[in-house]
CHARMM-style PDB file with segment names, atoms N, HN, CA, C and O in Angstrom:
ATOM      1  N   UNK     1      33.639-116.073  78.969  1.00  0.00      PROA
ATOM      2  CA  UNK     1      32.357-115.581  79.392  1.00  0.00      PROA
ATOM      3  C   UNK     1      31.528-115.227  78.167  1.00  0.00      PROA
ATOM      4  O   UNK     1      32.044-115.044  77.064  1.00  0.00      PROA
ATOM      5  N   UNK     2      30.063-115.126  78.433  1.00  0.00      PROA
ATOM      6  HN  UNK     2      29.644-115.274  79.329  1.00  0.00      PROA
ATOM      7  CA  UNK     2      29.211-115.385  77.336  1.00  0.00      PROA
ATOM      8  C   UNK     2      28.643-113.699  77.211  1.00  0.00      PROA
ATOM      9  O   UNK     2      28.525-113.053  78.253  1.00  0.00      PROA
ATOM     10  N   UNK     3      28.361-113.156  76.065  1.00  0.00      PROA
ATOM     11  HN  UNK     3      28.457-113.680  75.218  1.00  0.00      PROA
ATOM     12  CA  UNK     3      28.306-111.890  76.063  1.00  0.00      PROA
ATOM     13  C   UNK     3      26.520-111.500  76.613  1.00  0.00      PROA
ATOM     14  O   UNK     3      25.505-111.825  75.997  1.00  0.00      PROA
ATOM     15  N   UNK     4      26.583-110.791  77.820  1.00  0.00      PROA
ATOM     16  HN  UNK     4      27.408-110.526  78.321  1.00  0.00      PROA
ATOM     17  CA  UNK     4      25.112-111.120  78.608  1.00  0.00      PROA
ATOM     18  C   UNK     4      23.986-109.699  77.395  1.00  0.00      PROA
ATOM     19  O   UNK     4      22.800-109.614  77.713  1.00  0.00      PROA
ATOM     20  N   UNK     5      24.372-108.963  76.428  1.00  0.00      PROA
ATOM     21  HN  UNK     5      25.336-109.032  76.170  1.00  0.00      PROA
ATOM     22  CA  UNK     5      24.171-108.321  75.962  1.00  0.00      PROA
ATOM     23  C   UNK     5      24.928-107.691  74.571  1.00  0.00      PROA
ATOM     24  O   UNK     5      26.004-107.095  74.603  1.00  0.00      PROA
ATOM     25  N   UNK     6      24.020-107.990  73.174  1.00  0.00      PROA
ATOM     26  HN  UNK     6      23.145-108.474  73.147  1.00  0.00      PROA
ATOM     27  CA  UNK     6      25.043-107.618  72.377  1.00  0.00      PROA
ATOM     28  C   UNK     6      24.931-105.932  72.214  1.00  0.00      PROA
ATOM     29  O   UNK     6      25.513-105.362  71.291  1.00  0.00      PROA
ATOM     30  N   UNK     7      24.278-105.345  73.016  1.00  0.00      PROA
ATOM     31  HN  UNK     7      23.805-105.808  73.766  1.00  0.00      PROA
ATOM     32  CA  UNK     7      24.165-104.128  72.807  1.00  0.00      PROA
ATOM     33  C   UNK     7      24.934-102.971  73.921  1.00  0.00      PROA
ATOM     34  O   UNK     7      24.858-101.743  73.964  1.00  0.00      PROA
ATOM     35  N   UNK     8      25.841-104.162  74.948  1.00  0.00      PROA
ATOM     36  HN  UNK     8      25.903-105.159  74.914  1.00  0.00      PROA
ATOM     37  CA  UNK     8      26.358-103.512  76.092  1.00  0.00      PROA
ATOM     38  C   UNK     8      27.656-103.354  75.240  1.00  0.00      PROA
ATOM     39  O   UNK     8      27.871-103.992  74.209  1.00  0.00      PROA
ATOM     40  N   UNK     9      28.587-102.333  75.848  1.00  0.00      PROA
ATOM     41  HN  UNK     9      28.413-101.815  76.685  1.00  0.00      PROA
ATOM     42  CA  UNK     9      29.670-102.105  75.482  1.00  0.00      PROA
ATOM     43  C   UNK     9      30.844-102.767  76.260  1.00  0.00      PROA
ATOM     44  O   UNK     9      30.623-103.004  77.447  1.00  0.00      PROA
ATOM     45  N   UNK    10      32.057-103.096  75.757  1.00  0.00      PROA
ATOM     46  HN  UNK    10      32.237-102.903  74.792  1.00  0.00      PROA
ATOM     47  CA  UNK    10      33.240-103.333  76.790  1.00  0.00      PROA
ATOM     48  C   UNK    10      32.654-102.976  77.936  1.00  0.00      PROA
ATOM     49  O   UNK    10      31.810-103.630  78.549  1.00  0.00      PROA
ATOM     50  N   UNK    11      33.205-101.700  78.291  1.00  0.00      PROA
ATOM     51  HN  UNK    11      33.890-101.169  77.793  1.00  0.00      PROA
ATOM     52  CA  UNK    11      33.246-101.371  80.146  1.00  0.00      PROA
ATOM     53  C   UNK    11      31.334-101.555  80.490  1.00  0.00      PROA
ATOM     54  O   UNK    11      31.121-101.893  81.655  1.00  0.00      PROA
ATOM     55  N   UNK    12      30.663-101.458  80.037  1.00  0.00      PROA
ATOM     56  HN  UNK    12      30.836-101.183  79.091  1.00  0.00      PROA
ATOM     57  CA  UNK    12      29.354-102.481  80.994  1.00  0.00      PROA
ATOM     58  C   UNK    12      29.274-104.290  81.053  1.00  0.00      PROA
ATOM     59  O   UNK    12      28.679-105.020  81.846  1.00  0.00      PROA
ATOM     60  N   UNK    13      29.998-104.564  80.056  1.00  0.00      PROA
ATOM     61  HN  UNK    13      30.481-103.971  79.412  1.00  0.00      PROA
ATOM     62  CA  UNK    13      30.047-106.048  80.269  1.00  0.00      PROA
ATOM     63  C   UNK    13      30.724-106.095  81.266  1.00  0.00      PROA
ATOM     64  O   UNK    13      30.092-106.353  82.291  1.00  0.00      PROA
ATOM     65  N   UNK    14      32.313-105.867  81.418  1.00  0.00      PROA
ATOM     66  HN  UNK    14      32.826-105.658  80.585  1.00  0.00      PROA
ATOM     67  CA  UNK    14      32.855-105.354  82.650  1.00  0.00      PROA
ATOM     68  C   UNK    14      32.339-105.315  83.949  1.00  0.00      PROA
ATOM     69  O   UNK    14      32.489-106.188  84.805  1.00  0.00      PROA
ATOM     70  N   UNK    15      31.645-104.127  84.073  1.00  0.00      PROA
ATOM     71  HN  UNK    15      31.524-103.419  83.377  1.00  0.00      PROA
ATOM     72  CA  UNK    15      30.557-104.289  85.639  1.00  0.00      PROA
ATOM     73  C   UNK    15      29.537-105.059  85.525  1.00  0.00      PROA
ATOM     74  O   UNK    15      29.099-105.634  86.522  1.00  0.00      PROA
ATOM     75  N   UNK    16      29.109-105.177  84.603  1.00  0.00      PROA
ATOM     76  HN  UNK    16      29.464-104.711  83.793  1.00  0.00      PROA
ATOM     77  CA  UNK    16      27.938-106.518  84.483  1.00  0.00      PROA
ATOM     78  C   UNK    16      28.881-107.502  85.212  1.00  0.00      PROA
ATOM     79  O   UNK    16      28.728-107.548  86.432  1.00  0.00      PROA
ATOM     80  N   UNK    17      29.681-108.170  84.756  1.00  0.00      PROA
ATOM     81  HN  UNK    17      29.806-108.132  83.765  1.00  0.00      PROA
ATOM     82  CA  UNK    17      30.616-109.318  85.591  1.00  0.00      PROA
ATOM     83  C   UNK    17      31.518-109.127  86.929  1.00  0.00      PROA
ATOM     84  O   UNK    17      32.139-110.019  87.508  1.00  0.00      PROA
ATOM     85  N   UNK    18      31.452-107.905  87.245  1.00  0.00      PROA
ATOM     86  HN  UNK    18      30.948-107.181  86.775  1.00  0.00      PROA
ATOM     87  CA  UNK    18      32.189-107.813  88.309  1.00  0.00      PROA
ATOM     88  C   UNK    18      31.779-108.402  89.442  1.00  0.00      PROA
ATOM     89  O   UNK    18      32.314-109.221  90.190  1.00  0.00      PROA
ATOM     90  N   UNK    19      30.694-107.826  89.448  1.00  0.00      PROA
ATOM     91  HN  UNK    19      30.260-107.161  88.841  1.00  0.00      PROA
ATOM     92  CA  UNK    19      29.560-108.621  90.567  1.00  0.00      PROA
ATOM     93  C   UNK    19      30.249-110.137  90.899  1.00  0.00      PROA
ATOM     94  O   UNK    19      31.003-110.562  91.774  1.00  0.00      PROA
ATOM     95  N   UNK    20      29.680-110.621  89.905  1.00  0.00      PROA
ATOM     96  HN  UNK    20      29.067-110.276  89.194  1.00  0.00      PROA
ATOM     97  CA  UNK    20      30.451-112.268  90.093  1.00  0.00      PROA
ATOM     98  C   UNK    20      31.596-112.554  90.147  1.00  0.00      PROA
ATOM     99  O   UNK    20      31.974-113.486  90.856  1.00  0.00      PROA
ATOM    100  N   UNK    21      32.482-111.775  89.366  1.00  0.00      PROA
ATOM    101  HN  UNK    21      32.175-111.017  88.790  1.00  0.00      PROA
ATOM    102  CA  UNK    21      34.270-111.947  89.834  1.00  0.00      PROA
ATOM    103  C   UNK    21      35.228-110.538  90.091  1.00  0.00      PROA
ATOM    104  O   UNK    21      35.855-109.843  89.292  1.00  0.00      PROA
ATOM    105  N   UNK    22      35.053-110.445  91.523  1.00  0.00      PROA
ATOM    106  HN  UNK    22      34.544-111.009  92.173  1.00  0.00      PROA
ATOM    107  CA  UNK    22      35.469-109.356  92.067  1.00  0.00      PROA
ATOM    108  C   UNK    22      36.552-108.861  91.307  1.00  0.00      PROA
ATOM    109  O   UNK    22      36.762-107.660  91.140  1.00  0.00      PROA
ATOM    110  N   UNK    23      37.492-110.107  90.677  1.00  0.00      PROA
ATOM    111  HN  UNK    23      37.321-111.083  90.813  1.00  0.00      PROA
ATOM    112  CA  UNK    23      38.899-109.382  90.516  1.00  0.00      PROA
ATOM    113  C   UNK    23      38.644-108.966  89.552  1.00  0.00      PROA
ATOM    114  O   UNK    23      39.665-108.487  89.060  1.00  0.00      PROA
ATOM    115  N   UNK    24      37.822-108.851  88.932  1.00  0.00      PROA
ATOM    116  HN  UNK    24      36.992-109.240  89.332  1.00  0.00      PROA
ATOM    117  CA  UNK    24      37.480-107.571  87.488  1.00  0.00      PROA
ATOM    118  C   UNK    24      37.238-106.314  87.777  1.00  0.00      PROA
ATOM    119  O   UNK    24      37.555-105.554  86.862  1.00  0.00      PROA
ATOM    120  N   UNK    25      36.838-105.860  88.616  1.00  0.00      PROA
ATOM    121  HN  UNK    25      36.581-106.477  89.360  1.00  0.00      PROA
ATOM    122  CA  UNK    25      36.911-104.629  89.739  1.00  0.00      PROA
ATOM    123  C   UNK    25      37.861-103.592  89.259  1.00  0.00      PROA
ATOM    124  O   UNK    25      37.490-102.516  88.790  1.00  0.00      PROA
ATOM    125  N   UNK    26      39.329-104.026  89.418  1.00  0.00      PROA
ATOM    126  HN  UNK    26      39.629-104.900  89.798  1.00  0.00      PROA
ATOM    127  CA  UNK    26      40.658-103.479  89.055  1.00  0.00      PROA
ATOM    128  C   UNK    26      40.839-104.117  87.411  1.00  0.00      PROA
ATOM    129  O   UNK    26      41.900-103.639  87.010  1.00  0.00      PROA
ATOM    130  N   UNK    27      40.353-104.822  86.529  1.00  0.00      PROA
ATOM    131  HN  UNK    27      39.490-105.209  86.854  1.00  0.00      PROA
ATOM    132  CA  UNK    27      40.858-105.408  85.679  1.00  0.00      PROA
ATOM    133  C   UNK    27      40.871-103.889  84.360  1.00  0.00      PROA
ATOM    134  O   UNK    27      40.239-102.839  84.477  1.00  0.00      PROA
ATOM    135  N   UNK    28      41.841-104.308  83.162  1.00  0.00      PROA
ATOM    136  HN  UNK    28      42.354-105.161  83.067  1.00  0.00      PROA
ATOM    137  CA  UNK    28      41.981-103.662  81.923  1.00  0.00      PROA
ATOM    138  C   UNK    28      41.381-104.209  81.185  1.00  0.00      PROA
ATOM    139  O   UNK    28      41.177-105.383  81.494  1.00  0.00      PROA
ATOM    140  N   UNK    29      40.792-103.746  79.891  1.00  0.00      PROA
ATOM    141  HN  UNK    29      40.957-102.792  79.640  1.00  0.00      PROA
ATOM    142  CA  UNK    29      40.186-104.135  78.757  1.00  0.00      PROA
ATOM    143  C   UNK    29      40.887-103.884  77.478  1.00  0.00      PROA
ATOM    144  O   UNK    29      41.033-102.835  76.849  1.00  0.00      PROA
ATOM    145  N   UNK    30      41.531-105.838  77.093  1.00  0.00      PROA
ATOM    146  HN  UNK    30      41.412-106.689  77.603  1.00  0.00      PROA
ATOM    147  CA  UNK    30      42.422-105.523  75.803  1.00  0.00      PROA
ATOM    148  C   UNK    30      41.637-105.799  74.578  1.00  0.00      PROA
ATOM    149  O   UNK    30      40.848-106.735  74.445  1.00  0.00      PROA
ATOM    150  N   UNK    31      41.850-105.137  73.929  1.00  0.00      PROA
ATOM    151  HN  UNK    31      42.491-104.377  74.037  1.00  0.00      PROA
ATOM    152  CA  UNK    31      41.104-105.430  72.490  1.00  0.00      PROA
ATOM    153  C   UNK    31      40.553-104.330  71.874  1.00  0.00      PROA
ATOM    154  O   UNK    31      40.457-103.279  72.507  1.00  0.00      PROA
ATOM    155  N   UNK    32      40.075-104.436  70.421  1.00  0.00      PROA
ATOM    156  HN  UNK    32      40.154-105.290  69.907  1.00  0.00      PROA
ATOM    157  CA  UNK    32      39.273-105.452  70.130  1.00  0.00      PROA
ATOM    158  C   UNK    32      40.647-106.895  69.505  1.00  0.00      PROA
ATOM    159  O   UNK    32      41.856-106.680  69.425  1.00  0.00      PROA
ATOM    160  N   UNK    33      40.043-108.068  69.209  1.00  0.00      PROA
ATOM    161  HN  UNK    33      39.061-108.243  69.274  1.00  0.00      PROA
ATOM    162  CA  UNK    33      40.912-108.575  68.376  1.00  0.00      PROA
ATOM    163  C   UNK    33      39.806-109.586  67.584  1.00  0.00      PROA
ATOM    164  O   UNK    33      38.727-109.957  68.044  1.00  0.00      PROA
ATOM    165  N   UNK    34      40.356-109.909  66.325  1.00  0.00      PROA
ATOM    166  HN  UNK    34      41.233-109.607  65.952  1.00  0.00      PROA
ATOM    167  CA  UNK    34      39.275-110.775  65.847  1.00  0.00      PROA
ATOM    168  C   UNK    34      39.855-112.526  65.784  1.00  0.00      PROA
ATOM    169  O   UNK    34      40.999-112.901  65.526  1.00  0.00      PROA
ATOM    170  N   UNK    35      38.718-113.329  66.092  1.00  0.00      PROA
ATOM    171  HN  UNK    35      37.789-113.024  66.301  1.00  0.00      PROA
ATOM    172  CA  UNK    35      39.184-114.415  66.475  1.00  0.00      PROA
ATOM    173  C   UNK    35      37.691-115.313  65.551  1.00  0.00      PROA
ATOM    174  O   UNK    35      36.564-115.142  66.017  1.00  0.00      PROA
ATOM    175  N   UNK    36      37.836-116.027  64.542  1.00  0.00      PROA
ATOM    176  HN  UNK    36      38.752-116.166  64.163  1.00  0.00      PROA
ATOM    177  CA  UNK    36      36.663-116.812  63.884  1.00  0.00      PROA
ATOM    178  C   UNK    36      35.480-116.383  63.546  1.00  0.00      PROA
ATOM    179  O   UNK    36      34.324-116.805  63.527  1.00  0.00      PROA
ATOM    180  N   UNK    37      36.213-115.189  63.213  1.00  0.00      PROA
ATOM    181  HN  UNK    37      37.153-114.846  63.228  1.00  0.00      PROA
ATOM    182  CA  UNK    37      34.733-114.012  62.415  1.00  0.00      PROA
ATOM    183  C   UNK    37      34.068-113.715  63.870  1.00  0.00      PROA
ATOM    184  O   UNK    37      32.973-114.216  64.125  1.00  0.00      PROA
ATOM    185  N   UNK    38      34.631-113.024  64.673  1.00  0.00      PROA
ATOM    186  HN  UNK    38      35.520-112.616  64.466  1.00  0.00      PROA
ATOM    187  CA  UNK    38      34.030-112.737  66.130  1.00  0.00      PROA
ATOM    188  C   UNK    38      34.600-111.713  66.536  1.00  0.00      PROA
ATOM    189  O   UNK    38      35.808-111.943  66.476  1.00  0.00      PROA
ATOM    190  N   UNK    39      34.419-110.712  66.916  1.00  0.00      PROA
ATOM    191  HN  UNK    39      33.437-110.525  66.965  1.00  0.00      PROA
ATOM    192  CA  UNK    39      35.419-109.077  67.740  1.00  0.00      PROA
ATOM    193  C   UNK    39      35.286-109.653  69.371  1.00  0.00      PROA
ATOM    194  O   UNK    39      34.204-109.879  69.912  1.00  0.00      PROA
ATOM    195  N   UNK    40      36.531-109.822  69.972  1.00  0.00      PROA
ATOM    196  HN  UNK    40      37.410-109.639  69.532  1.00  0.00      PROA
ATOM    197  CA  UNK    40      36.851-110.330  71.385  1.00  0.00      PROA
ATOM    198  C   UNK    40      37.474-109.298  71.655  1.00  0.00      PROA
ATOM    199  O   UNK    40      37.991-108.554  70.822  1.00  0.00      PROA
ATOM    200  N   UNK    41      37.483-109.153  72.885  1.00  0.00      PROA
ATOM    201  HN  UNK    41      37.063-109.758  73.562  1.00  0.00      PROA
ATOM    202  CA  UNK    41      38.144-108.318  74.567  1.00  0.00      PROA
ATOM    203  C   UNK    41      38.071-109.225  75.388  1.00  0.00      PROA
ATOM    204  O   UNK    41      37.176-110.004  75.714  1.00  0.00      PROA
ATOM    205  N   UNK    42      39.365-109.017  75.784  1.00  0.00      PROA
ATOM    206  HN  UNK    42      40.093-108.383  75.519  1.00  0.00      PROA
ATOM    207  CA  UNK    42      39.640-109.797  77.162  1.00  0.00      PROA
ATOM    208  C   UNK    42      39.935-108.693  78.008  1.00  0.00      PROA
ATOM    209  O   UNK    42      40.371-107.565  77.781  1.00  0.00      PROA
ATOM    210  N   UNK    43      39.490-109.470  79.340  1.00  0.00      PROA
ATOM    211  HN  UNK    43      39.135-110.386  79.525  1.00  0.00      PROA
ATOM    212  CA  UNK    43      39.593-108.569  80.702  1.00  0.00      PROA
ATOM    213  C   UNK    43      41.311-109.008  81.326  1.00  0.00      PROA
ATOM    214  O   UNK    43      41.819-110.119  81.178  1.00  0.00      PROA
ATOM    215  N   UNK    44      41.879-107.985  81.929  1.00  0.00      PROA
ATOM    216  HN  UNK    44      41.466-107.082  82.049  1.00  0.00      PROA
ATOM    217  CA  UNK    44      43.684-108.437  81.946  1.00  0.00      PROA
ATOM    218  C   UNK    44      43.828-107.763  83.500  1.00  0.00      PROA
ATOM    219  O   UNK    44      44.248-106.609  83.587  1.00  0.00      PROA
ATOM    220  N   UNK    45      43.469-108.512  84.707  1.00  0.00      PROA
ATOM    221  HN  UNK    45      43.128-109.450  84.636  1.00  0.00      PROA
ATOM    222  CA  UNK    45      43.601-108.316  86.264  1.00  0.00      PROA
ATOM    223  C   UNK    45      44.762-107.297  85.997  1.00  0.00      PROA
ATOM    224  O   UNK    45      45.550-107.256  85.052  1.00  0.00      PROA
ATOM    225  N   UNK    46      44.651-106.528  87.038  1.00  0.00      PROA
ATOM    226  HN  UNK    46      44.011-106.561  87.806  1.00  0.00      PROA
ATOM    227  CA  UNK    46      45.763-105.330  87.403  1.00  0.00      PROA
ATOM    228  C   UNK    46      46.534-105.181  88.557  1.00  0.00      PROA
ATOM    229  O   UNK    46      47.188-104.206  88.928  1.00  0.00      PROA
ATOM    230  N   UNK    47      46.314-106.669  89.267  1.00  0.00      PROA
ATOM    231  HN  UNK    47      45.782-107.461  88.966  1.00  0.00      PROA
ATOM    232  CA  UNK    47      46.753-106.648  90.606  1.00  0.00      PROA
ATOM    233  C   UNK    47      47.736-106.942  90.660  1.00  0.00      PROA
ATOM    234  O   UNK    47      48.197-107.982  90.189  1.00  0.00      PROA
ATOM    235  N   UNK    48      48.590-105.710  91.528  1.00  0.00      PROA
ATOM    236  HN  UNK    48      48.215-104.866  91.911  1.00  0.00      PROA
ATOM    237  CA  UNK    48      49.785-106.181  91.430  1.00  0.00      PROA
ATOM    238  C   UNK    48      50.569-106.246  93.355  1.00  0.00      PROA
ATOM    239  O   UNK    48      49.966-105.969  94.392  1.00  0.00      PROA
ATOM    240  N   UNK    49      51.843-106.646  93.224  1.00  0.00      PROA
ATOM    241  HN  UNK    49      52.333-106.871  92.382  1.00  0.00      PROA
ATOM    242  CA  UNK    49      52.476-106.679  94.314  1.00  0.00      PROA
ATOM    243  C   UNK    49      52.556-105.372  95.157  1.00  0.00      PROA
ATOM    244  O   UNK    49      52.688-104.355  94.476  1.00  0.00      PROA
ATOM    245  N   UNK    50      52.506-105.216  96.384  1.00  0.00      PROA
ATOM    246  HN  UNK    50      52.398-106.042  96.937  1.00  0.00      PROA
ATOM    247  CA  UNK    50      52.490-104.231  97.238  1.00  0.00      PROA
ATOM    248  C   UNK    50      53.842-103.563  97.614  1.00  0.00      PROA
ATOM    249  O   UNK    50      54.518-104.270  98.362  1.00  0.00      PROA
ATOM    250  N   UNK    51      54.225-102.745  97.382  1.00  0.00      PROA
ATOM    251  HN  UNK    51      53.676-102.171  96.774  1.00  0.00      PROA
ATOM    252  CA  UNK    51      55.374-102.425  98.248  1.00  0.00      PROA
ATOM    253  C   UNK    51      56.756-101.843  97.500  1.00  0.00      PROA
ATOM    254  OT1 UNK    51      57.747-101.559  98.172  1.00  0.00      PROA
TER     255      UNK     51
END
């Protein structure tokens, strides 16, 4: 995903995208990590089995 704001932080990019992919809703935020002179977070679903 494309960063809709370089001035939003992790957790508003987050709800910025939730909208469009529910399962970010429940998701974690790993990072930072650096990847080609770039600071990345990835979003890591939290859904787990019931019971």
């Amino acid at each position: 995903m494309t960063d809709p704001n370089n001035n939003f932080s992790p957790e508003a990019v987050l709800n910025f995208y939730s909208g469009t992919y529910p399962i970010l809703t429940t998701a974690k935020i790993n990072g930072p990590e650096i990847k080609r002179d770039e600071i990345q977070y990835s979003f890591v679903s939290t859904i787990g089995t019931k019971g």
